[in-house]
C-alpha positions as CSV (number, residue, x, y, z in Angstrom):
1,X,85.5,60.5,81.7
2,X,88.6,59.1,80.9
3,X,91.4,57.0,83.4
4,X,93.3,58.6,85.0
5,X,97.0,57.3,83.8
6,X,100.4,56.9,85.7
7,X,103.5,55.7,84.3
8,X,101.2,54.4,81.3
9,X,99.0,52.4,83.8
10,X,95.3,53.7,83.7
11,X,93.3,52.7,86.8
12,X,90.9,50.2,85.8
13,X,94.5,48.4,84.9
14,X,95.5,49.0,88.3
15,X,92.0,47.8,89.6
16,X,91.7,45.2,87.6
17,X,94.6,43.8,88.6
18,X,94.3,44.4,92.2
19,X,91.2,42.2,92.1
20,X,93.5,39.4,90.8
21,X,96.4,40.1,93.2
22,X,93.9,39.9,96.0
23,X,93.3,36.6,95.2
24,X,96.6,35.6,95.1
25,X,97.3,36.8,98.6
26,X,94.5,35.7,100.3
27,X,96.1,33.5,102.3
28,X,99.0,35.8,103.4
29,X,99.3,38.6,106.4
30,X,101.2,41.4,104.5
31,X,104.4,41.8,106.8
32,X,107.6,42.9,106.3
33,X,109.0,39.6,107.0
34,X,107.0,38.1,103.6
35,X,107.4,41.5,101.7
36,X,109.6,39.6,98.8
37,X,106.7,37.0,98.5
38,X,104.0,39.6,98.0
39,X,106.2,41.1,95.6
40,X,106.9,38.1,93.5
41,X,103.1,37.9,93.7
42,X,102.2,41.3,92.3
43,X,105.0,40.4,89.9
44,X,103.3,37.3,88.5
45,X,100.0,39.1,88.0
46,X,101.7,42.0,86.3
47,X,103.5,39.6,84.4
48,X,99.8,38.2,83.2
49,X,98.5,41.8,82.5
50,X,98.6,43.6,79.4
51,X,101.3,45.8,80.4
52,X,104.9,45.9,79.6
53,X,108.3,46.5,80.5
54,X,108.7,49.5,83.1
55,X,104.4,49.7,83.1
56,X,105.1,45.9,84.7
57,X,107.5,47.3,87.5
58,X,105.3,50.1,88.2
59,X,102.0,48.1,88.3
60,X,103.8,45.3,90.7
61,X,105.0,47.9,93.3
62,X,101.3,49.7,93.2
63,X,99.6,46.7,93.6
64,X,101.7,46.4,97.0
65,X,101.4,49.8,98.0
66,X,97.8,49.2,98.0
67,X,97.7,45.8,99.9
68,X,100.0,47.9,102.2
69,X,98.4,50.7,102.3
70,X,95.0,48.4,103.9
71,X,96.6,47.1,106.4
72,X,95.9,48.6,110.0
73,X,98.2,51.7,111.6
74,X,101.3,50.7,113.2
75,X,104.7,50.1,113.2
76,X,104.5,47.4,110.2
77,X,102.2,49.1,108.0
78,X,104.7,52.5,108.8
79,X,107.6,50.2,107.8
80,X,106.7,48.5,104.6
81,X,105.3,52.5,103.6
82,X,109.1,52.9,103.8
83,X,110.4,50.3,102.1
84,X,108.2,51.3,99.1
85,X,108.4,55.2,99.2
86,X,112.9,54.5,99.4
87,X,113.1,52.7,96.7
88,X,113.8,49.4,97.7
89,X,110.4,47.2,95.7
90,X,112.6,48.6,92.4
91,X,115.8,47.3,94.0
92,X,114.6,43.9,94.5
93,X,112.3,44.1,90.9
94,X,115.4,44.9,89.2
95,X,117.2,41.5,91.1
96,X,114.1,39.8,89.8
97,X,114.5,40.9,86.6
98,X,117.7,39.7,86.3
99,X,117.9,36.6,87.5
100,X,115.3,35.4,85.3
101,X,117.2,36.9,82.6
102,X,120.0,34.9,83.9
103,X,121.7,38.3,84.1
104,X,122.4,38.2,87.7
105,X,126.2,40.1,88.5
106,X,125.5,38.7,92.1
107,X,128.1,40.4,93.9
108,X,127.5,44.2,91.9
109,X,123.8,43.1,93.1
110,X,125.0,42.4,96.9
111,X,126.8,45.2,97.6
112,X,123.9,47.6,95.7
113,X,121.3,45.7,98.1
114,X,123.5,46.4,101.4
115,X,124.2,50.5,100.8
116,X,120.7,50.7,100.1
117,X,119.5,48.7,103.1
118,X,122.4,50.3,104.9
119,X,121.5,53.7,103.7
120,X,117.5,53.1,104.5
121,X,118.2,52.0,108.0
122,X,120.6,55.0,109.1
123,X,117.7,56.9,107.8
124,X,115.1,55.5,109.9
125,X,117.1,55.1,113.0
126,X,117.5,59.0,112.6
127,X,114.1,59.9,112.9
């Protein structure tokens, strides 16, 4: 049987690196308030995995989606769902990305960050 492969990230990747992640965020409540945290977390143990380039950006924001997606019903599991399935983990990977790079246009980067918050919000507010 062979793995079943997303974006060039087979599942005993993803599983595999879950494990790890799991670890690292032991000690943390998955909230939206520490979302950035758990993201530089799943970042760090992409960064140590075998993948590469947009397999690390896709492995980081499944590895949240999956701590998210075990956290109890409610309003801050319903959230963070949100702030994965509109984009906004690639948004913040991307900032990452480029600050390490020491690529960082901050203000092209601030006003990107606000239409898309902006735009995410107006969204939700009218459900």
């Amino acid at each position: 049987m062979s793995d079943y492969i997303t974006n060039g990230v087979n599942n005993n990747l993803l599983a595999n690196c879950f494990v790890m992640f799991k670890h690292e965020i032991e000690t943390l409540k998955v909230t939206p308030g520490n979302i950035s945290q758990v993201l530089s977390l799943a970042m760090k143990v992409a960064e140590k995995s075998e993948a590469k380039g947009e397999q690390q950006k896709y492995l980081a924001k499944e590895l949240v989606r999956k701590a998210v997606s075990q956290l109890e019903d409610g309003d801050e599991k319903t959230l963070l769902l949100s702030i994965i399935d509109n984009n906004i983990l690639e948004d913040t990977i991307e900032t990452i990305i480029l600050a390490t790079k020491g690529k960082l246009p901050i203000n092209q980067i601030v006003k990107k960050t606000k239409r898309t918050c902006y735009d995410f919000f107006k969204l939700q507010k009218n459900k």
